[in-house]
N, C-alpha and C positions, 0 to 999 in steps of 0.2 A: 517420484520426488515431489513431494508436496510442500510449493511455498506460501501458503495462506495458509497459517494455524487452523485447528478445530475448532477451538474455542471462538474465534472470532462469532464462525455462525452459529456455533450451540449459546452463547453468549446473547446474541441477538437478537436468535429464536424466545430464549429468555424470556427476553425482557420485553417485544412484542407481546408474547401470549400474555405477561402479567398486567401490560398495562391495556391491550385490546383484550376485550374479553367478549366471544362472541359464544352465540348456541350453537347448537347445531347446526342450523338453516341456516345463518350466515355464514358459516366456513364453510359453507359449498360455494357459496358464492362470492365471496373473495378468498383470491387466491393467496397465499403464502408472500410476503417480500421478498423471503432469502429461497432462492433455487440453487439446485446447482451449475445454472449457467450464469447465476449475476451473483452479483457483492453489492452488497450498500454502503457506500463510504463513511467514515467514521464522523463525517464533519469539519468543520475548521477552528471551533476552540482553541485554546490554547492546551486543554489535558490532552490532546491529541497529537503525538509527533509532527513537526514539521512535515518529513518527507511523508506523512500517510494524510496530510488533509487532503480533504476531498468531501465536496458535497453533490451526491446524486447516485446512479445506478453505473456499476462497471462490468463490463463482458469476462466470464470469470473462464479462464484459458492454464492449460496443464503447458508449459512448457517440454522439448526435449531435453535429456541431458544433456546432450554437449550445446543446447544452446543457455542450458546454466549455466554450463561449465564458462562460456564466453565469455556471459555478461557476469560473471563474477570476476573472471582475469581482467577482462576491462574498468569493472569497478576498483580490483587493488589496488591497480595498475596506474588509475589514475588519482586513487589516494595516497599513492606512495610518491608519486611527481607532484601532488600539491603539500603532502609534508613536506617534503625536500627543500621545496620553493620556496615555503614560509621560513624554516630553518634558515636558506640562504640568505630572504631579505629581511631575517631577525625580526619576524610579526612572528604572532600567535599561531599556533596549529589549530587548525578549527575542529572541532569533535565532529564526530562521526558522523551526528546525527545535522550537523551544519552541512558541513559538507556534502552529504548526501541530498538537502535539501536546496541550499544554496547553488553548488556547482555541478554536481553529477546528473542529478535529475533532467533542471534544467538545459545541459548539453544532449540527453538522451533524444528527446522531440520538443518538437514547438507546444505541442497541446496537454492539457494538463492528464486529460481521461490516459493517455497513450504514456503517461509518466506516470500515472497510478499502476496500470496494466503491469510494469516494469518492477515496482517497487512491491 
């Protein structure tokens, strides 16, 4: 189960190679940004989803399935108790991408890299 798209790092790789343009001899000597142990975060713009800013390097990790399976029952789990709860106190239901970034994330961990890792 793969949850990082393709495209992220063929996307990346991109746009790296078109705007570094090295010889020969300098792609020996520096390395690649995108491995397949890191991610490079997409930034903190605003064209960027809330819940994916992030600026720097992130340890890139295959989860198990049942530990998707988890953090996804925990994710609906507690998107279907903050609908509920806006419904009850007659506010607004926050979209997906709010509340993913607003309250889910931030209940996940304290730090931000360990809330990327997640999403």
């Amino acid at each position: 189960l793969r949850l990082v798209p393709e495209w992220n790092r063929d996307e990346l790789r991109g746009l790296l190679r078109s705007v570094l343009v090295f010889d020969t001899e300098e792609s020996k000597l520096v390395p690649s940004p995108v491995a397949s142990t890191t991610l490079v975060g997409l930034g903190e713009g605003p064209e960027v989803p809330a819940f994916l800013r992030y600026e720097g390097l992130l340890q890139y990790r295959t989860m198990p399935e049942d530990e998707v399976m988890r953090q996804l029952h925990a994710m609906w789990l507690a998107r279907t108790l903050s609908h509920l709860e806006a419904l009850h106190d007659g506010i607004a239901v926050a979209s997906m991408t709010e509340f993913l970034a607003d309250a889910y994330l931030p209940g996940t961990s304290p730090t931000r890299a360990t809330q990327m890792e997640l999403s």
